[in-house]
Every structure is written in structure tokens, then in C-alpha cells.
C-alpha positions in Angstrom: 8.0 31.2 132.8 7.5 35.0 132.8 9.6 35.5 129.4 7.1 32.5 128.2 4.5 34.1 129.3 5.0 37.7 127.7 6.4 35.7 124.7 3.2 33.5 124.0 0.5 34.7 125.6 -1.8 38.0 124.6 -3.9 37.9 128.0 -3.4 35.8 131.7 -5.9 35.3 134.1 -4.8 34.5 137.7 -7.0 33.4 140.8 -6.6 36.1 142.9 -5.3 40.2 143.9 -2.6 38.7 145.1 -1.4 36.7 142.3 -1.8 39.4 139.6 0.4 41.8 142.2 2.6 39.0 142.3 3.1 38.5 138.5 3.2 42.1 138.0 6.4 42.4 140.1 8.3 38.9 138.5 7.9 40.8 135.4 4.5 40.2 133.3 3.9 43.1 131.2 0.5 41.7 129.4 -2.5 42.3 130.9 -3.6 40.3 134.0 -7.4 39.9 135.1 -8.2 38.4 138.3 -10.9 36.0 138.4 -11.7 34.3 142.0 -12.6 30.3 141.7 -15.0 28.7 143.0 -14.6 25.6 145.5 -16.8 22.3 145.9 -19.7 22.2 147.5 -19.8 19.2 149.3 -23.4 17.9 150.9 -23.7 18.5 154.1 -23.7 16.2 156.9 -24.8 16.2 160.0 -21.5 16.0 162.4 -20.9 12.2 162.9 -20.8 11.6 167.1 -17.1 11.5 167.6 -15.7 8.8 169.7 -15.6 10.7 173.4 -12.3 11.8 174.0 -11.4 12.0 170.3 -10.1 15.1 168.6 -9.4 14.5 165.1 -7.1 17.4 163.2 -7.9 16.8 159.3 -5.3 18.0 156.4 -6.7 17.2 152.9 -4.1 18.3 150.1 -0.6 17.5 148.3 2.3 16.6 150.8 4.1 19.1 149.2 6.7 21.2 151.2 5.0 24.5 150.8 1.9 23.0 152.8 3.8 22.2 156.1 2.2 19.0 156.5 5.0 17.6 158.9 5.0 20.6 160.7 1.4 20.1 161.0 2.6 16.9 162.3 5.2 17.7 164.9 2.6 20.5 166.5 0.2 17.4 167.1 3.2 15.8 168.6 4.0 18.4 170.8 -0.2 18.6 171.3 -0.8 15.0 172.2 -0.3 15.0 175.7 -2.0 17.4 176.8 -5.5 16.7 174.1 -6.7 13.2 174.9 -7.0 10.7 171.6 -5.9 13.3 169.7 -5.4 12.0 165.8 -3.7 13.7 162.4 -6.4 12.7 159.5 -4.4 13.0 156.2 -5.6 12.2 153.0 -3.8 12.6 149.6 -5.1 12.4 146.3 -2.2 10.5 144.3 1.2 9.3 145.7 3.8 12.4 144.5 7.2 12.9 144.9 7.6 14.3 148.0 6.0 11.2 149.7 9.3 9.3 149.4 10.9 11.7 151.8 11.8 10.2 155.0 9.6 13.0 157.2 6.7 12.2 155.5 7.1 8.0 155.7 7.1 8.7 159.7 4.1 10.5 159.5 2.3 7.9 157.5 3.8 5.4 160.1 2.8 7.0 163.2 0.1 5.4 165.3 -2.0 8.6 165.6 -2.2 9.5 162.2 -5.2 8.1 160.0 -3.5 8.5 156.4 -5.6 7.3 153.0 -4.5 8.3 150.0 -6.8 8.0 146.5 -9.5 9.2 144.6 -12.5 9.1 146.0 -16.5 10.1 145.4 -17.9 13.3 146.7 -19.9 12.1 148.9 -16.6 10.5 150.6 -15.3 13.7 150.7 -18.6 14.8 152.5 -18.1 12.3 155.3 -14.6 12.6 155.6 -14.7 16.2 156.8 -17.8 15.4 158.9 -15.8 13.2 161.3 -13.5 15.6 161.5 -13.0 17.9 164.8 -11.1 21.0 162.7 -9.4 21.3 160.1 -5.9 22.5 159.7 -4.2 24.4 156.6 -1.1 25.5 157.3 0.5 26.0 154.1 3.3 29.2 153.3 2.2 30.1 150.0 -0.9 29.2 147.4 -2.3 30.6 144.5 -5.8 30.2 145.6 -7.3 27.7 148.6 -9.9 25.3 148.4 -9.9 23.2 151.0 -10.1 25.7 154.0 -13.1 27.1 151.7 -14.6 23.7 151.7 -13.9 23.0 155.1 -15.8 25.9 156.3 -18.6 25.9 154.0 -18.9 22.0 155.6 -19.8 24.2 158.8 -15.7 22.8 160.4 -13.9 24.8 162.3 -11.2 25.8 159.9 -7.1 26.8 161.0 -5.4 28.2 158.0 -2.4 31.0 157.7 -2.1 34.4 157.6 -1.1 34.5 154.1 -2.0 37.1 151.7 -4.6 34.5 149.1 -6.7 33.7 152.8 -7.0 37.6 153.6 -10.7 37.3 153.1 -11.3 34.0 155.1 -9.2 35.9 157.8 -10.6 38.7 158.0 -14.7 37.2 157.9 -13.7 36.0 161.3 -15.0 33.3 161.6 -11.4 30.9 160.9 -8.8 30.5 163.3 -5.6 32.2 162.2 -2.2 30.6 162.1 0.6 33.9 162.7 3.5 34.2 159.8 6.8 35.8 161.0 8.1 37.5 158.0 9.6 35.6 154.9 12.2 32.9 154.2 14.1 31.6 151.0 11.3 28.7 148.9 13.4 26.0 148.7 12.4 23.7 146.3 14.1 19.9 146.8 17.3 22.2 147.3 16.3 25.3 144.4 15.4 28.6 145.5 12.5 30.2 144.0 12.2 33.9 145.7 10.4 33.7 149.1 7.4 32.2 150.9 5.6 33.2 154.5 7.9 31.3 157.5 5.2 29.5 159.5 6.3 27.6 162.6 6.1 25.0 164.3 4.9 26.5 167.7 2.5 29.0 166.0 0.7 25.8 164.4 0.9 24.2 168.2 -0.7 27.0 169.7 -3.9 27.9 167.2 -4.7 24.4 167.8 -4.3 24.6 171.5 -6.6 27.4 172.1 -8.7 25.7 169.0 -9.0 23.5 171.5 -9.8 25.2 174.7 -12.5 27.2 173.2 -13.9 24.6 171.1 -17.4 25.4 171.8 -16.4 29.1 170.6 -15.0 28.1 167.3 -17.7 25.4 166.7 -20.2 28.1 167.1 -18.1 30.2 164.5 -18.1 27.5 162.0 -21.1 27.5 162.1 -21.9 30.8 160.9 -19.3 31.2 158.8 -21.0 27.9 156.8 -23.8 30.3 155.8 -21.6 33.3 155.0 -19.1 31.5 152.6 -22.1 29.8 151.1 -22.4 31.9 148.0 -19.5 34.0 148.7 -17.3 32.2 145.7 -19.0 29.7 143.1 -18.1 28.0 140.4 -21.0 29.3 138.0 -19.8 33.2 139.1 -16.4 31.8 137.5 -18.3 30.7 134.9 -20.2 33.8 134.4 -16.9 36.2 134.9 -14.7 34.4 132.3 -17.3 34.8 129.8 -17.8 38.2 130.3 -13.9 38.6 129.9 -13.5 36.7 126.8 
């Protein structure tokens, strides 16, 4: 892709520092600009009343490998004794691929996981993360997030990973951080393509635990960090900064 890239292309516009860095060093000698995207602003709804003794962990995104959805799952496995009615809220745009694997077919199966998969409206979306308690992103690698980004900007206390494309969501403060421990190989259905952030299992177990613990806290945090994301990244100052590039 990078040969195609120098080959064909006289400009390339990535999503974010990271990415261009990233590029840069696989080998893309035309330019690179970096242009942040926006993220959907969903209406916002007042939190539904949770049934009492109900903690609902949402993950909204593909099943791919790179996400960490089962380990996602296993942490709430590990989780579920110790947080009553605990539940794993998935939903998935489109079947894919990966969603023939075994792992992912006893997630789907598991009585504590909600799973829906599907288009649906925006104002779906809206009410989907309001009846959530947090949501979780654990994911070892992305170009540029969304969901966390919507999640908070819904006023939900957000869980995503250290990774280098969340440094700013990190580092407002106001989203609980998931800790990487250095790299390993991306395998991709048994290719290796360079490396991603290795995100485990217990690290995912124990954001949510203290999540948890300090709900109030993090709630509070959400909060606030609603009206700071608010016009942090739009779509119309994507809009505005592709024009002025082209």
C-alpha cells in the first residue's frame, strides 16, 4: 500500500499526528497533512433509570481482533461476581468475518451479554448509550476513534486505551484509562502486519473495577468532560480544514 500510495497519489491526508508519524516511518515520501474528524453528535438524553442493581458495560464497534471485544468479554467474566447484574451491551453494525469465530459465537451466546447487530436511526444510537452505565473501548490500535468521542460527548463515563490516537481524550482527564504494556506482533487471521499496543485482560478487569467503585467520581467526570469535547472536534471544522487544504 505504501508503493501504491507514492506511486498514485500526489498528496494523503490522514486523521491524526499519529497516523502521518506512522506513514512517514512505513515509507511515504509525499506529503502528509493531518486533518482531525469529527464524530456524531448524538441528542442527548436524559440518563434512562437503570434497573437497580444493573451495571451495563456498552462496546459499539466492529468485532474485529484489534478491538479486544472478547477480552472485553472475559474481564466482565472475571467482573461478574463481585458487580451485581452486571451485563456486556454489544452492538454491531453488519455481520463481518470475524463473527464466525468460535470466541465471538460464545459471546453472543452468553446470558449476560445483550448483543443486536444492524443499522439503526440516530436517535437509536441516542438511547442506546443512554441506558448505558460506561462505556468500554479497549481496542490496540485505530486510526482515529469515534465511539469513545461519542460516548463522552453523550455525558457516559468512557474506558478507552492508552494508545497514541486517544492521547488527547487521555490526557483531558476526564476518561478512564486502560494501561498498554509495550507492543506485540498484529496478527491478522494468522498474517503479521508490524505491531499493535498489548492490552490485557486484567488491565481491562481492573479500569472497570475501580470504574466501578468510584462510580459517582467518574459519573461526575463524564459529565464535564460532555461540555469540553463538545466543540472540541466537528464535522464542519473538517469541512472547513479540507477546503482550506485543497
Amino acid at each position: 500500500w505504501v508503493e501504491t500510495i507514492n506511486r498514485h497519489y500526489q498528496y494523503c491526508v490522514v486523521p491524526h499526528q499519529h497516523v502521518k508519524e506512522m506513514f512517514k516511518h512505513s515509507g511515504v515520501n509525499i506529503p502528509i497533512e493531518v486533518i482531525n474528524l469529527g464524530f456524531r453528535r448524538y441528542k442527548r438524553l436524559y440518563r434512562e433509570a437503570l434497573p437497580k442493581g444493573s451495571f451495563r458495560v456498552g462496546f459499539l464497534g466492529v468485532p474485529t481482533i484489534r478491538k479486544n471485544l472478547f477480552k472485553l468479554f472475559q474481564a466482565c467474566v472475571n467482573l461478574s461476581s463481585g458487580i451485581p447484574g452486571l451485563r456486556l451491551v454489544v452492538h454491531v453494525a453488519r455481520s463481518y468475518s470475524d463473527m464466525l469465530k468460535p470466541e465471538l459465537a460464545l459471546v453472543k451466546l452468553s446470558p449476560f451479554v445483550e448483543w443486536t447487530e444492524g443499522s439503526i436511526s440516530e436517535d437509536e444510537v441516542a438511547r442506546w448509550y443512554s441506558r448505558l452505565s460506561c462505556y468500554v473501548f479497549p481496542s490496540s490500535t485505530e486510526g482515529w476513534s469515534f465511539t469513545p468521542r461519542e460516548s463522552l460527548y453523550m455525558g457516559i463515563p468512557t474506558v478507552l486505551t492508552d494508545i497514541p490516537v486517544h492521547k488527547e481524550l487521555i490526557e483531558s482527564g476526564y476518561c478512564k484509562m486502560i494501561p498498554v504494556n509495550g507492543k506485540e506482533e498484529a496478527s491478522f487471521d494468522g498474517t503479521i502486519s508490524g505491531q499493535w499496543d498489548r492490552v490485557s485482560v486484567e488491565d481491562i478487569e481492573n479500569a472497570i473495577r475501580d470504574l466501578y467503585q468510584n462510580y459517582g467520581n467518574y459519573y461526575t467526570k463524564a459529565l464535564q468532560g460532555s461540555q469540553w469535547i463538545e466543540n472540541k472536534w466537528t464535522n464542519e471544522s473538517s469541512q472547513q480544514s479540507l477546503y482550506n487544504f485543497l
